[in-house]
N, C-alpha and C positions, 0 to 999 in steps of 0.2 A: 503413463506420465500425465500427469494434471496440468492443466494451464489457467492461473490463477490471476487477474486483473483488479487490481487495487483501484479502488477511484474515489478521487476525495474532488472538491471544489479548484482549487489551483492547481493541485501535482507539484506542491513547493514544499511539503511537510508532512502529514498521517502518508500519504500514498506513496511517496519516494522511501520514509523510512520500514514500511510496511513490505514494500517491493526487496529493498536489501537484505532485512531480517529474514525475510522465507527466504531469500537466495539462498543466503548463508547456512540456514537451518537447514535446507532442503538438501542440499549437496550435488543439485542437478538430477535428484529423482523427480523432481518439478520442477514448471519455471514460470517464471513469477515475470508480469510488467505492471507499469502503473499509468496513470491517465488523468486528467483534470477535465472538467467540463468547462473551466475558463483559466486556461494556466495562464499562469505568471511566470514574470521573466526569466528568474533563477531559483532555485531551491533557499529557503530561508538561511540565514548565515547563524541562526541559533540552534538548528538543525544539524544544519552542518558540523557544529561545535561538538554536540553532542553524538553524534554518528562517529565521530573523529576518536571518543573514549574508549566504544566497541570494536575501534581500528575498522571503521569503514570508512570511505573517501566519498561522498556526493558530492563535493565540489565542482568534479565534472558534469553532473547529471544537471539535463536540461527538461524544464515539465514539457508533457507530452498533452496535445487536446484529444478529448475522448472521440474517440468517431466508433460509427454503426461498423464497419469491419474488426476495428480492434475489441469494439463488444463480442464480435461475432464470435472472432478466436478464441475465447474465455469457454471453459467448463466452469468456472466458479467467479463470479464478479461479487468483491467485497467491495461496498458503498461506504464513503466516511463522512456526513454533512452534503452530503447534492443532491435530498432529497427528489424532490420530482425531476432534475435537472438529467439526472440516469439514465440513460434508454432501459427500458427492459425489454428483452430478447427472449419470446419463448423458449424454452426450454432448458434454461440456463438454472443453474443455481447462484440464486441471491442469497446476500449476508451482510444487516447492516451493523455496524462497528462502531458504537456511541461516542465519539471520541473529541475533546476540544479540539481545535483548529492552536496549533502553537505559534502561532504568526504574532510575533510583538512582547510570546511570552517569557517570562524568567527561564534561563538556562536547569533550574530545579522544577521546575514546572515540565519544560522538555523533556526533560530525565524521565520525570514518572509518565509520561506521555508513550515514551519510548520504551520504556519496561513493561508497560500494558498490553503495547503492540506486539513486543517478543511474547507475553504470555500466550495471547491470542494465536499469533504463530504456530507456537506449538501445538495448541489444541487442535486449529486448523489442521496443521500437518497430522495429527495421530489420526481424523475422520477420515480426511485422503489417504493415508496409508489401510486402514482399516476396509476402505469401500474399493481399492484396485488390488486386496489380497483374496 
């Protein structure tokens, strides 16, 4: 099992929906959390909107701050916008994830934001599958 940490700037938007989509995709052959380097209060409610079409629920989900242990626990930390902000933890695998920040943006905007991150997903998941067969 792989243990994979999302990390975007807030943990309100790329990283909450990033952390869902591998849940989902994964089936619990991995497990997925996500982290902010300066979270914000709630998960974006455009997000939300759109998480809500692929029948997932964040509404509950509260952003999480990144700390040196939750890096620790990671095999694989995907970066989304926190540049130098990231700890890096030898021996980790980094993966940064070019992705706008959807805070303030059009619910279509979200969309393709969100479909990006499932594609990456997947890709993700087939190299994890590939490197623990």
């Amino acid at each position: 099992m792989a243990k994979v940490l999302f990390v975007c700037l807030h943990n309100a938007g790329r990283s909450q929906m990033s952390q869902a989509l591998f849940e989902r995709a994964a089936g619990g052959v991995h497990e997925a959390r996500s982290a902010g380097t300066t979270p914000a209060d709630r998960v974006h409610e455009n997000v939300i909107a759109v998480m809500r079409e692929e029948d997932i629920d964040l509404s509950d989900r509260k952003p999480q701050l990144l700390t040196a242990e939750l890096a620790s626990w990671a095999d694989v930390v995907i970066t989304m916008g926190c540049g130098d902000e990231c700890p890096v933890i030898p021996g980790k695998r980094y993966v940064d994830w070019d992705l706008p920040d959807p805070s303030g943006l059009p619910l279509a905007q979200v969309r393709e934001i969100r479909d990006d991150i499932s594609a990456r997903v997947g890709v993700l998941l087939e190299s994890l599958d590939r490197n623990s067969s």
